[in-house]
C-alpha positions, 0 to 999 in steps of 0.5 A, a space after each residue: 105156195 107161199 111160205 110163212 113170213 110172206 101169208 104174214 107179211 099179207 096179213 099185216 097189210 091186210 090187217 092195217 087196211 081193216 083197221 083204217 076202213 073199220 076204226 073200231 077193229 083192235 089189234 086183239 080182233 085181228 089176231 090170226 091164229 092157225 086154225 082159228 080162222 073161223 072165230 077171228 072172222 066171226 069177232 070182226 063180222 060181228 064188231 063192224 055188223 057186215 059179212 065176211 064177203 063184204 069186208 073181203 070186198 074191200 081188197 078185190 
């Protein structure tokens, strides 16, 4: 399992991808917070108008 800084680190990549493909994606849509998965997803599904399955495409 892969510890604390390294699920950062791939979020920062992560995070820095959504934000070239999706201009319109602040820093404050993308905050990742324990536990609050859920509602960080919804706010980014709702800004670009696409599911989550579809922008998770992107890093397939």
């Amino acid at each position: 399992m892969p510890n604390s800084t390294e699920i950062r680190g791939n979020w920062d990549e992560m995070k820095g991808k959504l934000k070239q493909k999706y201009g319109e994606l602040t820093d404050d849509d993308l905050t990742y917070e324990e536990g609050k998965e859920d509602e960080m997803w919804g706010r980014v599904e709702k800004k670009v108008g696409k599911a989550k399955k579809e922008i998770m495409s992107l890093f397939e």
